[in-house]
C-alpha positions in Angstrom: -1.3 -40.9 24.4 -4.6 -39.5 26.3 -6.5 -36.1 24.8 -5.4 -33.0 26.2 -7.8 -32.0 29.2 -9.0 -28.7 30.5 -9.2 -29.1 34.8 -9.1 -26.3 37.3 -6.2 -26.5 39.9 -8.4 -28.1 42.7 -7.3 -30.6 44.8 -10.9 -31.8 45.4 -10.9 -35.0 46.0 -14.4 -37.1 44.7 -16.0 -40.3 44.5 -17.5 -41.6 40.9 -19.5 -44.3 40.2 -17.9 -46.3 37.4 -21.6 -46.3 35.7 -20.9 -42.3 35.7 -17.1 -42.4 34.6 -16.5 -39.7 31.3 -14.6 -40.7 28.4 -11.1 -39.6 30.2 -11.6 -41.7 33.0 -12.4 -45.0 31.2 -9.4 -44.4 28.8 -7.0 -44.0 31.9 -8.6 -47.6 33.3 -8.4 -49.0 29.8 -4.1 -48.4 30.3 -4.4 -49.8 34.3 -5.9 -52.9 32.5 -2.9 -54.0 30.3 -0.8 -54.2 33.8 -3.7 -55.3 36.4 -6.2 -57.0 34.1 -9.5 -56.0 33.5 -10.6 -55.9 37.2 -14.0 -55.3 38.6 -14.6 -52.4 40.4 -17.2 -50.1 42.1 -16.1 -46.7 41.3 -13.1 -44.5 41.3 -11.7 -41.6 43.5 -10.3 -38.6 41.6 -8.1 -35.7 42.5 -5.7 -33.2 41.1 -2.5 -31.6 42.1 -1.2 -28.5 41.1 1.5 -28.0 43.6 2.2 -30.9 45.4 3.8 -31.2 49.4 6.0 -33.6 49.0 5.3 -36.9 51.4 5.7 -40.2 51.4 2.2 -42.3 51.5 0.5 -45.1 50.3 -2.7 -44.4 48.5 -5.5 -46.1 50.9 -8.9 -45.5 52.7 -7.7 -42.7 54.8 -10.4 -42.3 57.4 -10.5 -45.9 57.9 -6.8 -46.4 59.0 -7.4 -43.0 61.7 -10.2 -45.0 62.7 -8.7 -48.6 63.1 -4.8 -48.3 61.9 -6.3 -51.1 59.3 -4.4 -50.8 55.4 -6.9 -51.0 52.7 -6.0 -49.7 48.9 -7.4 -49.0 45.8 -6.7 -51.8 43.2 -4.2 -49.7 41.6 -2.6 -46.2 41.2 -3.0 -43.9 38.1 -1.4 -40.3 37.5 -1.7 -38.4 34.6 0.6 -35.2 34.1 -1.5 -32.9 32.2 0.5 -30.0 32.3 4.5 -29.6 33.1 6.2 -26.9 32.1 9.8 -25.2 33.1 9.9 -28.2 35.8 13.1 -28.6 38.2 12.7 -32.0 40.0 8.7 -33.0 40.6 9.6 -36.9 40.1 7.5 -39.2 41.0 9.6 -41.3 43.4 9.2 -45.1 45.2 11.6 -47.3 46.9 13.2 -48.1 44.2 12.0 -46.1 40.8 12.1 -42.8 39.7 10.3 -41.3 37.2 10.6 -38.0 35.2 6.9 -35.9 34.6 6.5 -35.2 31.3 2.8 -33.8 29.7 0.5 -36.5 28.6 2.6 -38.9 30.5 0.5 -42.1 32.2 1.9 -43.6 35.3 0.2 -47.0 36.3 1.4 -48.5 39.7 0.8 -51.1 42.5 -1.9 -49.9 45.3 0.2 -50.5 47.5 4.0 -48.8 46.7 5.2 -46.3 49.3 5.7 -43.1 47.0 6.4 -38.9 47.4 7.2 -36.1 44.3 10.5 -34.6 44.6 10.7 -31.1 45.3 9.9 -29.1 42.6 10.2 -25.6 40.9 7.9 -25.0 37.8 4.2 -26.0 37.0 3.1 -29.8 37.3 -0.5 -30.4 37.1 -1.6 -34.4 38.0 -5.0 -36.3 38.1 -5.1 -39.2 40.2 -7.0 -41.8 39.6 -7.6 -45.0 42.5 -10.1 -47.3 41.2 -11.6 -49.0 44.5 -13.4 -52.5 44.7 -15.6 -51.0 47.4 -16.3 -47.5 48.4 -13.7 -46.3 51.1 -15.2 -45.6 54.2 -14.4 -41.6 53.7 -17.2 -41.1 51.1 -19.7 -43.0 52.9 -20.7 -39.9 55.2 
C-alpha cells in the first residue's frame, strides 16, 4: 500500500528524469519491478486524471505514430487511484480483464494492452506512470 498523496486535478502530462524521480515515483516502479523485472530506463512520463473520456488506446509515443504510424511503448503501464469516492462504473477495462478502482489501488500492466475506463459517475482521481527506455519523441521539442 503507497502513502496517501496530495495532486491537483491536472491532466498535465511531463517528462522526469529517473535521476529526478520523488519518493512516490520510485515506490510505484519498485511494484512494476516484481512483474517486469528491474528494467533500465531513461525516465518516466507522468499524468493524472480526474475525469476521464473514456477511449480505447495503447499507451505509446504519440507524436511519433502521427508522424510515421510507427508503435513504440513505454516498458510498462502503472495507475495509481488516489482518490475514488461514490464511484458508479470507472473500471479499468482490456480485452479481456476488468478491474474495479478502489483508493490506494496499484494497477501494473503490459505497454502494450489495448485498454479504456468505463463510464463513470463519482470522483476517480489516477496518476499514470509509463516508464520509457528512451525519451518519446513528444518531449524532445
Amino acid at each position: 500500500i503507497l502513502p496517501p498523496i496530495k495532486i491537483n486535478n491536472s491532466t498535465n502530462t511531463r517528462w522526469i528524469y529517473k535521476d529526478d524521480l520523488d519518493k512516490f515515483q520510485r515506490e510505484m516502479l519498485q511494484h512494476s519491478y516484481k512483474l517486469f523485472g528491474n528494467f533500465e530506463f531513461e525516465g518516466i512520463e507522468i499524468w493524472s486524471h480526474y475525469q476521464t473520456k473514456p477511449e480505447w488506446h495503447y499507451d505509446k509515443d504519440e507524436l511519433l505514430y502521427n508522424e510515421t504510424g510507427e508503435l513504440s511503448f513505454p516498458i510498462c503501464g502503472i495507475i495509481y487511484y488516489a482518490k475514488v469516492e461514490k464511484l458508479i462504473g470507472g473500471y479499468f477495462i482490456t480485452e479481456d480483464v476488468i478491474i474495479t478502482p478502489k483508493k490506494n489501488r496499484l494497477i501494473v500492466f503490459s505497454s502494450d494492452t489495448y485498454h479504456s475506463v468505463e463510464e463513470y459517475i463519482g470522483e476517480r482521481l489516477s496518476i499514470i506512470i509509463n516508464p520509457w527506455k528512451r525519451k518519446p519523441k513528444n518531449y524532445e521539442y
